[in-house]
Each structure stands twice: as C-alpha cells, then as structure tokens.
N, C-alpha and C positions, 0 to 999 in steps of 0.2 A: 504493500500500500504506500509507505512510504516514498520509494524509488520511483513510483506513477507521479505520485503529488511532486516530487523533485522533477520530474520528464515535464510536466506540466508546466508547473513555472519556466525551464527552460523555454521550451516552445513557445511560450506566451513572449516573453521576455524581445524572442527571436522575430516575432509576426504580432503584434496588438490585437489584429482585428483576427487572431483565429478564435476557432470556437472550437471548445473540448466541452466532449461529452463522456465521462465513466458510467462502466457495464461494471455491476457488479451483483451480489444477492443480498435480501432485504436483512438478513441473519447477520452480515458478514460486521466489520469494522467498518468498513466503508462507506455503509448506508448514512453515519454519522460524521468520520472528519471529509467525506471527501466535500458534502454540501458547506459544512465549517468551514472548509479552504475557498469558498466563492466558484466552484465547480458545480454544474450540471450534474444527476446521477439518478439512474436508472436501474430498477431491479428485475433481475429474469432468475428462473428458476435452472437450479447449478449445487450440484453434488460432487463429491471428490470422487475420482475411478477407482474401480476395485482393485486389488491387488491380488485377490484370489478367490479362482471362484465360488462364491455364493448363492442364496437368495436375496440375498440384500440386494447383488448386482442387478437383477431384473427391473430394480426400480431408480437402481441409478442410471440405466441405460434410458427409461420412459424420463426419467429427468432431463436427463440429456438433449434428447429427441426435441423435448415440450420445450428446453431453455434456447435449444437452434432454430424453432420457429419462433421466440419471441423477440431472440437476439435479431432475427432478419427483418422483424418487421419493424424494429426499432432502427435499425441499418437502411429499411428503406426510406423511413421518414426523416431519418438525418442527415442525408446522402452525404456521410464521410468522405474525404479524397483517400484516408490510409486510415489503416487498421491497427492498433499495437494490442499486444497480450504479454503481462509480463507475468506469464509463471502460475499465476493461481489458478484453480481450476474451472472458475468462472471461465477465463478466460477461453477454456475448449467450445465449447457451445458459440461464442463473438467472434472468435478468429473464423472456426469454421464457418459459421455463416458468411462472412466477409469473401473468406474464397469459392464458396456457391457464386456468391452474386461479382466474382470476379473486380475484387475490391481489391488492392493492395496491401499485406499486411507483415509486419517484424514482429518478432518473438523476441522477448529479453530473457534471458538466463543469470539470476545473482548468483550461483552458487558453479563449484569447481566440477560438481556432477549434476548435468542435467534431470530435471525431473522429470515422473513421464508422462506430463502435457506436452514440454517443449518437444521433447521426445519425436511424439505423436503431431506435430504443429512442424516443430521443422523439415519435415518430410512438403509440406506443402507451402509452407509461408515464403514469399517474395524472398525477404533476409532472416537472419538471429543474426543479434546481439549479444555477447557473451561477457562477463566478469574476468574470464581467467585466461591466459594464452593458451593455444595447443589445445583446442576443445571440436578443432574437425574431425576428428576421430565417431562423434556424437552424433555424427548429421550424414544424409545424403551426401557420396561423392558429389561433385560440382557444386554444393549450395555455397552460397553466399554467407559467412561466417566473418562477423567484424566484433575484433575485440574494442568495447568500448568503456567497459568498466560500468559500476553498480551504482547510479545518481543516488548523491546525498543533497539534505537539505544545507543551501548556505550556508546557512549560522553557526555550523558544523567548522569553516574556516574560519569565521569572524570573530573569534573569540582569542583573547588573549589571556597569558597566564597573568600578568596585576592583575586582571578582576579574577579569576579564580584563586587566588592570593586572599583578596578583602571577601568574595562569597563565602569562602568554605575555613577563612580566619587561619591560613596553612602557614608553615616556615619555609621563609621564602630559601635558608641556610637550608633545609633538609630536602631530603629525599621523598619523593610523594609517590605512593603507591596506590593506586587505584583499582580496587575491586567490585565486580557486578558480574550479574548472571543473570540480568534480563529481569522485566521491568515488572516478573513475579520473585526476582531473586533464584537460587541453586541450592538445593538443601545440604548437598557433599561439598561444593567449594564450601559454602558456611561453617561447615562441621570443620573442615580442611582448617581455615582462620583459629577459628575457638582453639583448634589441639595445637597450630603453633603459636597462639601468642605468648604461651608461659618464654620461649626462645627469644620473642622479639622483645620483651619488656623493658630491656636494658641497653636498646638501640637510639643511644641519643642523638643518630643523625637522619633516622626515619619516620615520617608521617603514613600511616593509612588511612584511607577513606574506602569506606566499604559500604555499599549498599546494598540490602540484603535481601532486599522485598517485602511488600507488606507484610503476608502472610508471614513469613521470619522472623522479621523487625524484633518482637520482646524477646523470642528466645534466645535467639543469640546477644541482644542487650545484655539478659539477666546474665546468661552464659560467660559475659567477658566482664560485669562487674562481680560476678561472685570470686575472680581470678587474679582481680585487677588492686596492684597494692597502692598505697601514698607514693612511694617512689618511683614509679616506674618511669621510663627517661622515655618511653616513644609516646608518642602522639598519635592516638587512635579514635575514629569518629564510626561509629555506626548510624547509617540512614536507612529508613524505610525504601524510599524512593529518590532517585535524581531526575530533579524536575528539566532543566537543563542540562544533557550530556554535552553539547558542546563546550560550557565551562570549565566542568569536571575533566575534560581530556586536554583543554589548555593547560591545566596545573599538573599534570602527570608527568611522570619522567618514567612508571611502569606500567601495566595493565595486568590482569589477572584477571578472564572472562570467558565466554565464552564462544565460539566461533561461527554465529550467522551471517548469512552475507551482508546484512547490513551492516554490522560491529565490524567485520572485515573491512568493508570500505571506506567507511569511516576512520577506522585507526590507521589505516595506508593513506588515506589523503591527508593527516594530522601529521604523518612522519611516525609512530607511535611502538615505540618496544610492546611486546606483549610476549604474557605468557597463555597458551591457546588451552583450551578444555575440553575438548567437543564434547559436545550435549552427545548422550551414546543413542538416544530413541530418535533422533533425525532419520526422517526416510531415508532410506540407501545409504547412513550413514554420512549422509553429505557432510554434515559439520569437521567431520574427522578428514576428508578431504579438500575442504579450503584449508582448516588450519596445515596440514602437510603442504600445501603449495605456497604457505606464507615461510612456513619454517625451510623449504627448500632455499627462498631465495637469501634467508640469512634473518629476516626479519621477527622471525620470534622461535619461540620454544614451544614444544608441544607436553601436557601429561594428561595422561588417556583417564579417564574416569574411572576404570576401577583399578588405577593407579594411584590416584590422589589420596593422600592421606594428610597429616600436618607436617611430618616431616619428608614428603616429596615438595609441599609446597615452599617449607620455609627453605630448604638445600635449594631448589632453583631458584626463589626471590634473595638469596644473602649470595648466591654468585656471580648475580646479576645485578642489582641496585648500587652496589659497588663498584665495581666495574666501569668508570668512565669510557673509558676506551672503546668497549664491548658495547655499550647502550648506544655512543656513537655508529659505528656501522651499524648497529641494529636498525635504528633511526631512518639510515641515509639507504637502507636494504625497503624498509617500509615506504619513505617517499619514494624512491624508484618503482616502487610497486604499483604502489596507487595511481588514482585516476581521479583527480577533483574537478574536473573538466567532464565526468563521465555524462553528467546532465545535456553539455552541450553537445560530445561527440553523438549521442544515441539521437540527440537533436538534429542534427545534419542528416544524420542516417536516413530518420523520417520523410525531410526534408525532401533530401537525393530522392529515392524511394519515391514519391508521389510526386514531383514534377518531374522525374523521368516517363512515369505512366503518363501523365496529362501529355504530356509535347508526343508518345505513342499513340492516344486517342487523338489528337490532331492530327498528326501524320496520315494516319489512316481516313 
C-alpha cells in the first residue's frame, strides 16, 4: 500500500492534471488511507490464491471471476491509459482485466522472491518492475524486467539526525541503536533484548531505542524494569509505537529488524547498517531472501529466527556498534544499494509504457 501511495505522488508530482484511481477490496487497509491520501478508490471483490488445493479454492476462484468483471467495468468507465498492480492480490482480478480489454499494464515486485500474483501477471503484463537485481530468472524469457527499486515515502529522506537528537532526547556522544519489528512489534526479537540487556547495562557509550509494539509494550516494560538497576550506564527507551520512522532512522547508527520490502528500502535509501531477522512465516520465505541479498552486498548481517537468542543478539550488536570502520562500509554497501529515486524511476517506466502505446494506436 505504501509503495502505491509513494508511485502516486511521484506520478502526480511528474503530470498535475493526471488522474489516479486505486483498485482495491472494501476489507483491505486501503479502503481507508488511500481516500486519506486525497486519492480516488474503488472496491471489487478479491481473495488471496490458494496455495493448495482445497474447498476453500472453489470460492476463491468464483471471487476471482466476480472481482475480473467488476475490475473491467470499473476499467471501462475510467478509461485508464496504463495499468499498475503492485503485488497484492487484488491486484490479479485489475491487471487481468486490463489485458482482456488490451490496456497496458506493469507489475511491481518489492520483494527479492516474487510472489505468485507477479508470478502469474508477468507472464502477460506489458513490463515488471522489480526491487532487487538479477530477478529475470522469474519471468518469461524476452519480458521486459527493469530494476527500479521499492518507492518510499519522502519524508523517509527528509529527516535529519538534530531532530531525532531533540524527539527521542538521544546522546548525540553515543551510539544509537535502533530496534523494531513492525508496527505490531516481534515477540522473539523482544524476548532476544530483555535476555541481553543484563550485558548491555554497563555500556556507557550506547543508547537503545526499541519499539516493541502495542500489544508488547508493558511486558517487556515490566521485563526490563524489574532488571534494571540505579547504575546502569546505557540509555534505554522502550516504545509502544514509532509514530515517525523517518526520525527514528535519522538518529540511528544500527538497526535491528526485520526484513520487509519496505524496511529494506527504506534503510538502503537512509544508507542504514542493519542487523536482518527474517520474519520465518513470510510466504516463500521471502523475508529471509531480501535480507540474504542485503547481506551479500556487505550491507548488513543476517540471524535466522530460530537462531536468535540474547546472546546471538548482543555478540552481533557489540561487534558491530563499535566498529567505526565496519559501520562505514556497511553504510556506503547500503546507499549503493538503495534506490531513493525508486518512486521516480517506476514513474518513467509508467510513463514510457503508455505513450509508447498511445503514439502505437496513432500509428495504426
């Protein structure tokens, strides 16, 4: 949802007078921020694909069916010039109708392993868009495959570490550690913290800032005051929630997260050390394969989930937070990575893409 609402702005940004319309289902996230974002949106009916077969599947397939005629009749009353789908499975029912009605359409892929809409989608769509290098393996020999990187929002660059200095009241002398695991929190990274702070307590050159999720929030509170003495030299902040992550990653000099494509694109466009986690229940395991193509290029470290414990955590955050040298190429391995531009580049794409067809239907 995110990465739509960023493709959005860009495009808007690029043309004023375009007009975007979001496909989505009435259940979904979207039904709510995308109207909040001053976007148009539209609900069809749209189930995720089965994975094996069931009973269930007879009725995701009649979903399917029911959401491709309602996607087309919304496609013909819109008369789009291009189509985009990025990933969710809404999107199967809008693309496909689009190439019914021989609409022009790109598929976006955030993540390092395609899922199987894109799958299914780039067999037929105009182009894909991808996140990661080295992803034609995925697609039709001859398709059209541009890496463009995974659109973040702005605000994402426009943050500086003085204000995450005065928001979050950090030492500007120490070391800022940054931990999250998604904006319900991670109940093992959590657990992971609690068993090593009794190590960290006596680190007078390190801050944490850890956000742990609502549902978390008191237990791990209670969990680290019941451990936590008058002396301890490090500086440690537990939050429910970070309302602003762009703040929160200006002030960082580590991460300690987890590895969705959007926290991936983000901390590569920031420049951002990280230490990677994959969430283990990701379809296909996708998590564990962006983070492996972050840690290929140099730019972070990986520990698998049922490897985390407190002390895999605290041995990889004390060999690293130290380490000037090491955080540097981490850093300059991360911005080489990234794509903060991703918004604009997927934005030409579109662009290319539908007045190459328009000047085709002239022609003809």
């Amino acid at each position: 949802m995110y990465p739509g609402l960023a493709l959005a702005a860009a495009l808007q940004r690029a043309k004023k007078d375009l007009d975007i319309l979001f496909v989505g289902t009435g259940a979904g996230l979207e039904a709510a921020l995308v109207p909040q974002a001053g976007y148009d949106f539209k609900a069809i009916e749209a189930k995720g694909l089965p994975r094996k077969p069931s009973f269930k599947a007879f009725g995701t397939f009649l979903s399917a069916g029911k959401g491709t005629i309602e996607a087309a009749n919304l496609l013909r009353h819109f008369k789009p010039d291009i189509v985009v789908g990025m990933g969710a499975y809404v999107s199967l029912p809008v693309v496909g109708a689009a190439v019914l009605l021989h609409i022009p359409t790109v598929v976006h892929e955030q993540n390092a392993l395609p899922g199987l809409v894109n799958r299914v989608l780039g067999r037929v769509a105009s182009a894909v868009a991808v996140s990661y290098p080295d992803m034609e393996e995925y697609f039709p020999r001859g398709k059209r495959v541009e890496v463009t990187g995974n659109p973040i929002r702005r605000e994402i660059l426009a943050a500086h570490r003085e204000t995450a200095i005065k928001v979050f009241g950090l030492d500007e002398k120490r070391k800022t550690l940054l931990i999250f695991g998604g904006s319900r929190g991670a109940r093992k990274i959590n657990e992971a913290v609690v068993e090593a702070y009794d190590t960290w307590r006596d680190n007078g050159s390190l801050q944490i800032v850890h956000a742990t999720g609502k549902i978390n929030y008191e237990l791990v509170k209670r969990a680290i005051e019941d451990i936590q003495r008058g002396d301890d030299s490090l500086r440690y902040e537990a939050l429910p929630y970070i309302d602003d992550m762009s703040i929160a990653y200006a002030g960082s000099d580590l991460l300690v997260c987890r590895s969705g494509a959007t926290t991936i694109a983000e901390l590569t466009a920031k420049g951002l050390p990280a230490i990677l986690i994959p969430y283990p229940y990701a379809t296909d395991n996708h998590q564990e394969k962006n983070a492996r193509s972050l840690k290929d290029t140099g730019a972070a470290e990986v520990i698998l989930d049922r490897e985390l414990s407190g002390g895999t955590l605290r041995e990889m955050v004390d060999s690293l937070i130290s380490d000037e040298e090491r955080l540097r190429v981490m850093r300059e391995s991360s911005l080489a990575f990234g794509k903060p531009d991703a918004d604009e580049n997927l934005a030409a794409l579109i662009f290319e893409i539908s007045e190459t067809n328009s000047q085709a239907k002239v022609a003809d």
